[in-house]
BAFI-3210 file (N, C-alpha, C; in Angstrom, 3 decimals, decimal comma, padded with zeros to 6 digits):
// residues 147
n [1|2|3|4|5|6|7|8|9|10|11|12|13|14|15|16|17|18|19|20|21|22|23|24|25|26|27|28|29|30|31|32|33|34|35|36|37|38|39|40|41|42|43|44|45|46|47|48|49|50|51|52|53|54|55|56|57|58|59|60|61|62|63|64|65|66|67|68|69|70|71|72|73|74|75|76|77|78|79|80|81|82|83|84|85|86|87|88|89|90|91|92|93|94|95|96|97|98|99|100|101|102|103|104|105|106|107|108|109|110|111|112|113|114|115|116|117|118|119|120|121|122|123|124|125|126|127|128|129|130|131|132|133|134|135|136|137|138|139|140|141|142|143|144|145|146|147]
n.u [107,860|109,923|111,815|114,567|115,207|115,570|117,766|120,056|119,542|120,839|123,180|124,541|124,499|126,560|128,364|128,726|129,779|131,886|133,245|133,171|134,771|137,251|137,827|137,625|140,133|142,246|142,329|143,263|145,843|146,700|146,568|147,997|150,523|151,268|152,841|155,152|157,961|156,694|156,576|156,405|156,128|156,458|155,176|156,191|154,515|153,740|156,004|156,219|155,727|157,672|158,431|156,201|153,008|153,653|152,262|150,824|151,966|152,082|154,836|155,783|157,695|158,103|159,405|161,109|160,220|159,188|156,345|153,913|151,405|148,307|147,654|145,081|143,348|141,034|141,943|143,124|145,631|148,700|149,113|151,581|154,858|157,772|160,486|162,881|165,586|165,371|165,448|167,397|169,521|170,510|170,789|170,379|168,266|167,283|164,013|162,585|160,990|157,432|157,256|158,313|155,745|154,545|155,346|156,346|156,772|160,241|161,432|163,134|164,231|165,032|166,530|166,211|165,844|164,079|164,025|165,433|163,872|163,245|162,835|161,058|161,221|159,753|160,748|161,536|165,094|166,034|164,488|165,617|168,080|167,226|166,429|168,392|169,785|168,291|168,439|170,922|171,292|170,870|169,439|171,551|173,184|173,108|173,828|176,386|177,817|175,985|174,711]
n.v [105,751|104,207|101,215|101,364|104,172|104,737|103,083|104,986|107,084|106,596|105,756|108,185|109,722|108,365|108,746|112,090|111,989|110,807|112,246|114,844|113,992|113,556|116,337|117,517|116,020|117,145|120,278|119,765|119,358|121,199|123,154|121,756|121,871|124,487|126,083|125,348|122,547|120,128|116,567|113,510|110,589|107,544|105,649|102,561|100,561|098,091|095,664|092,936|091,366|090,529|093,128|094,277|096,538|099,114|102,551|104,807|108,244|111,700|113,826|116,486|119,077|120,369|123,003|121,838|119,224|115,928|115,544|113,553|112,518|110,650|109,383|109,291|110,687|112,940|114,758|117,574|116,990|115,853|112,122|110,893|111,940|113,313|114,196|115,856|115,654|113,317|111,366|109,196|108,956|105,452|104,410|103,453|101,724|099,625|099,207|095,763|092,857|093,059|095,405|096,801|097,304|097,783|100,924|103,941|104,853|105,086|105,139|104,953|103,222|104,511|103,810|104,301|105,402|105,950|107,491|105,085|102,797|100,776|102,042|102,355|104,133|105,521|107,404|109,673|109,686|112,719|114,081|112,117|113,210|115,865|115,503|114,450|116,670|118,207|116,703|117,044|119,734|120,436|122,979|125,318|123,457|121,272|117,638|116,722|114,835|112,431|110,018]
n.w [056,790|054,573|055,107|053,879|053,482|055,770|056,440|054,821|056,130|058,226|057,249|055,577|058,587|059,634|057,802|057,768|060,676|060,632|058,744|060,702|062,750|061,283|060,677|063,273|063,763|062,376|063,009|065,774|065,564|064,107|066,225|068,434|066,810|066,790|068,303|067,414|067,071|067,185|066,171|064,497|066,068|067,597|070,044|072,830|074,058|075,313|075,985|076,153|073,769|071,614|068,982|069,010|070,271|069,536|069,622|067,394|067,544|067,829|069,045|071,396|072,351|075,501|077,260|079,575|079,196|077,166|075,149|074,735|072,343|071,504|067,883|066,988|069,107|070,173|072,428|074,078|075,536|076,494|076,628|077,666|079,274|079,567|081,550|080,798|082,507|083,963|081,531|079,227|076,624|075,014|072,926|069,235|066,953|064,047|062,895|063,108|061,449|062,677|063,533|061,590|059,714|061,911|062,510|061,514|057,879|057,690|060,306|063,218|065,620|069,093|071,810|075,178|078,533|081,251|084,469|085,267|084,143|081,094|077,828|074,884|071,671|068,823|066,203|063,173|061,315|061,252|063,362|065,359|065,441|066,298|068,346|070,508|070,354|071,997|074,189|074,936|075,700|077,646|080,481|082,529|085,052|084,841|084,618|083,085|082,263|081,537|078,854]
ca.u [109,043|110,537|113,098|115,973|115,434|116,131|119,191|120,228|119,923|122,029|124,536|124,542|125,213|127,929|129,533|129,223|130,229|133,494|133,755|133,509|135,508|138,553|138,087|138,962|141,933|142,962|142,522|143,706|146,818|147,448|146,623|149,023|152,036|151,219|153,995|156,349|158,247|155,840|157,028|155,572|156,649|155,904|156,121|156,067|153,955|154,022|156,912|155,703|155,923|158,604|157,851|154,501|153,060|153,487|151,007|151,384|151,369|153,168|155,486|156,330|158,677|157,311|160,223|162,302|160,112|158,817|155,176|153,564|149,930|148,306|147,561|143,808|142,386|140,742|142,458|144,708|146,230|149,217|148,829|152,728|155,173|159,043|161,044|164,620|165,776|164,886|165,789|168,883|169,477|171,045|171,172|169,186|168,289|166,131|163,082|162,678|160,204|156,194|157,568|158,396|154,888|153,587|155,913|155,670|158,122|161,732|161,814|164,488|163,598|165,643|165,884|166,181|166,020|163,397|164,155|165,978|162,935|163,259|161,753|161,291|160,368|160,361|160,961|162,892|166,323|165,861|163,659|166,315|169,187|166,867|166,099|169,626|170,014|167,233|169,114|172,212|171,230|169,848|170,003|173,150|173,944|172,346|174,657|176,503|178,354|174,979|174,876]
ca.v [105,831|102,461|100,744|102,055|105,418|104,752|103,240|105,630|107,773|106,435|105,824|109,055|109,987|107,428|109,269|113,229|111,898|110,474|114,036|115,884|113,779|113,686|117,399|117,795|115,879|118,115|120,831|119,457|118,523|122,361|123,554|121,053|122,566|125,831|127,130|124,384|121,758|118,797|115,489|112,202|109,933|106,160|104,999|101,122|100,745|096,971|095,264|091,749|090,681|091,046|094,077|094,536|097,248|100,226|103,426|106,080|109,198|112,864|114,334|117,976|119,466|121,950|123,141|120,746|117,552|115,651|115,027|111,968|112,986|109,664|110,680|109,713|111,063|114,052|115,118|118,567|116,711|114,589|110,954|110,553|113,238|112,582|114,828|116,089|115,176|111,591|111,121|109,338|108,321|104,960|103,771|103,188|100,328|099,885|098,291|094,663|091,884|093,566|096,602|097,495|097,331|098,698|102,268|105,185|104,504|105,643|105,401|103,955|102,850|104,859|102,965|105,202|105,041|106,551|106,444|103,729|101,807|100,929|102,942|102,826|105,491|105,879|108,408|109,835|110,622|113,863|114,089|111,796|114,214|116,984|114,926|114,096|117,685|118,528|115,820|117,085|120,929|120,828|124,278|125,207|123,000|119,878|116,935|117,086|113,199|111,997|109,969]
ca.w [055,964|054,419|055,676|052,821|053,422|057,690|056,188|054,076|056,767|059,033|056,456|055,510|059,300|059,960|057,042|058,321|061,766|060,242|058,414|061,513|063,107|060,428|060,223|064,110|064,193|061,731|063,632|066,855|064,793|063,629|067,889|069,053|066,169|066,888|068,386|067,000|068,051|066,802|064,915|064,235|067,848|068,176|071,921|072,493|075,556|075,679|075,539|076,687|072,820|070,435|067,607|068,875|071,664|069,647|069,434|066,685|068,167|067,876|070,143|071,458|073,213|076,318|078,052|079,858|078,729|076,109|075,661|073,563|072,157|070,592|066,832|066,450|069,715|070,110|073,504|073,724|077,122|076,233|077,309|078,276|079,565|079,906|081,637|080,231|083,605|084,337|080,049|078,845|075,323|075,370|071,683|068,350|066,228|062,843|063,376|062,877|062,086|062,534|063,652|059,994|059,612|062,782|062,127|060,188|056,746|057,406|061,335|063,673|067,076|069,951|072,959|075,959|080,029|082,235|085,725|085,676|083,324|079,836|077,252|073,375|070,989|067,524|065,053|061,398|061,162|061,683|064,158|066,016|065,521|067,174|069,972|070,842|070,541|072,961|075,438|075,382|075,671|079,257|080,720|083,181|085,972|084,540|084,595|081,712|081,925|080,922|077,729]
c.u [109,577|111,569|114,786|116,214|115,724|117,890|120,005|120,585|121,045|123,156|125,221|124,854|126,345|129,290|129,937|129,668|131,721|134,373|134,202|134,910|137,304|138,970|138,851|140,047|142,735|143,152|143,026|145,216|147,556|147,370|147,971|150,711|152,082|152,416|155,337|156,882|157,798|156,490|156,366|156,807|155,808|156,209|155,127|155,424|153,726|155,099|156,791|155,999|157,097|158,272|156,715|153,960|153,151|152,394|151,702|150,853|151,887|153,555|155,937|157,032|158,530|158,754|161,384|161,557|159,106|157,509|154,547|151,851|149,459|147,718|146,067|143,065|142,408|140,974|143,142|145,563|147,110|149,203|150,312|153,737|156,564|159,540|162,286|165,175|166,347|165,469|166,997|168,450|170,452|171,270|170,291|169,454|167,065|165,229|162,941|161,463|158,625|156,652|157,912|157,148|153,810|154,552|155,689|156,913|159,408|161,849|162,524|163,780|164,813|165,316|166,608|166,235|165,087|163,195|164,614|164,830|163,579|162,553|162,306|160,575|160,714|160,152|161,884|164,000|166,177|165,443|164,525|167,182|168,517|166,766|167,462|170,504|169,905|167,623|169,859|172,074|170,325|170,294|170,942|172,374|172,847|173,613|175,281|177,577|177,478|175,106|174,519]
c.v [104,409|102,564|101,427|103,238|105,788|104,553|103,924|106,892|107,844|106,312|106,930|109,828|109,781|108,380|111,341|112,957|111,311|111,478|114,636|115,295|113,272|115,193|118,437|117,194|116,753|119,771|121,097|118,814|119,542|123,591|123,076|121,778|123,671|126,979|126,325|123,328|120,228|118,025|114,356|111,210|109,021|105,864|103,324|101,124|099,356|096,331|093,406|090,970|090,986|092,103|094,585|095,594|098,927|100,828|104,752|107,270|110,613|113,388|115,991|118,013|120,731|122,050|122,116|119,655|117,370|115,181|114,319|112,141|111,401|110,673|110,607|109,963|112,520|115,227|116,483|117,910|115,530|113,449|110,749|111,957|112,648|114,047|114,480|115,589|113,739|110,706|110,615|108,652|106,643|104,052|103,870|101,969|100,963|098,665|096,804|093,746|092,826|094,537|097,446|098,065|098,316|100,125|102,627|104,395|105,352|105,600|104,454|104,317|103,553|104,355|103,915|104,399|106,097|106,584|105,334|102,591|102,237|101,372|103,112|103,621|105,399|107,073|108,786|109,980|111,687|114,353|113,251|112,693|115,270|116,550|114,465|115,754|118,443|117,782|116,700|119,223|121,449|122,278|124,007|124,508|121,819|119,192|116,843|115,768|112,115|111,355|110,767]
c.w [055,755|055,216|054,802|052,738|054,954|057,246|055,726|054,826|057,615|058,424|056,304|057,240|060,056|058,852|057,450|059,796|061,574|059,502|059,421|062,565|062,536|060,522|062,200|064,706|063,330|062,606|065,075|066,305|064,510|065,558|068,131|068,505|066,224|066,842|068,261|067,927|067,951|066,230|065,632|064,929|068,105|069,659|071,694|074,059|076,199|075,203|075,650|074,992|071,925|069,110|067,813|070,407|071,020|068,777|068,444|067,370|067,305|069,141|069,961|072,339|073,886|076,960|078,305|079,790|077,915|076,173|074,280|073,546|071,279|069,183|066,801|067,767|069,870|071,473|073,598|074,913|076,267|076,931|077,917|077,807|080,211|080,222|081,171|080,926|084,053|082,634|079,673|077,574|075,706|073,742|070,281|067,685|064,965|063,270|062,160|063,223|061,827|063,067|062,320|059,813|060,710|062,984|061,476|059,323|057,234|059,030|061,871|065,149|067,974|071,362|074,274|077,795|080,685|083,656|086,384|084,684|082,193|078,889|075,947|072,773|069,614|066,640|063,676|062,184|061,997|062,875|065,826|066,687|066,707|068,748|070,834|071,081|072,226|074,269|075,903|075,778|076,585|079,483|081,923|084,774|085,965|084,572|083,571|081,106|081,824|079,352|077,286]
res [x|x|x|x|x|x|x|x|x|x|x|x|x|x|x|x|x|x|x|x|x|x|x|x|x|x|x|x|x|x|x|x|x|x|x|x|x|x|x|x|x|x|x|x|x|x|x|x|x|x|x|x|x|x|x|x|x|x|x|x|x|x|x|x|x|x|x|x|x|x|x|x|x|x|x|x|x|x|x|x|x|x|x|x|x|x|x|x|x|x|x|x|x|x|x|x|x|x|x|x|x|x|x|x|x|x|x|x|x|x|x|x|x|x|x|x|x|x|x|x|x|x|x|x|x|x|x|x|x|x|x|x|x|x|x|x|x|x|x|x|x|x|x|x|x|x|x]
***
């Protein structure tokens, strides 16, 4: 067999292996929203530079804590897992600088507290509001002089 028809091949499998693998993040995309609860959730996992460090992911909400799925792996196991608990809101800001760039369009950076560590996240509007919701609407005999 020539040489252009080896390539051809492999081309041709570089391209159904980027099919199959577009076609299950899609489906690992409609698992994950299943039973609701999903939105599009940046976490900044290095902070060492200014604007730079964050991973696009999505986030759900199991119970009492929040869990951070990255968006292009093919995992059902979220990579980071915040309890309600340990969670305080502590402000927001609009992103600034290569963070424009490294966010989705329209999101605002919420800067938070884990344990006593610092912790940024981003997401819409909307998606804010709910989560500020989801803070403040611990079940009974949660602390409730919590930001």
């Amino acid at each position: 067999m020539p040489v252009w028809e080896w390539a051809l091949d492999i081309v041709g499998l570089c391209l159904l292996l980027a099919l199959l693998y577009g076609i299950a993040l899609i489906f690992r995309r409609r698992f994950l929203a299943r039973h609701g609860g999903t939105f599009e959730l940046s976490y900044r996992a290095r902070t060492d530079h200014p604007g730079r460090g964050w991973l696009l992911g999505i986030g759900r909400y199991s119970g009492q804590s929040l869990e951070w799925f990255r968006i292009f792996s093919l995992s059902p196991r979220p990579k980071r897992v915040w309890a309600r608990d340990l969670l305080e809101y502590a402000g927001r800001r609009s992103p600034a600088g290569a963070e424009e760039m490294s966010l989705y369009d329209g999101h605002v950076v919420a800067s938070c507290q884990y344990s006593g560590e610092p912790l940024e996240i981003a997401m819409s509007e909307a998606s804010l509001t709910g989560f500020q919701a989801w803070l403040e609407s611990g079940p009974p005999g949660t602390d409730w002089n919590r930001r």
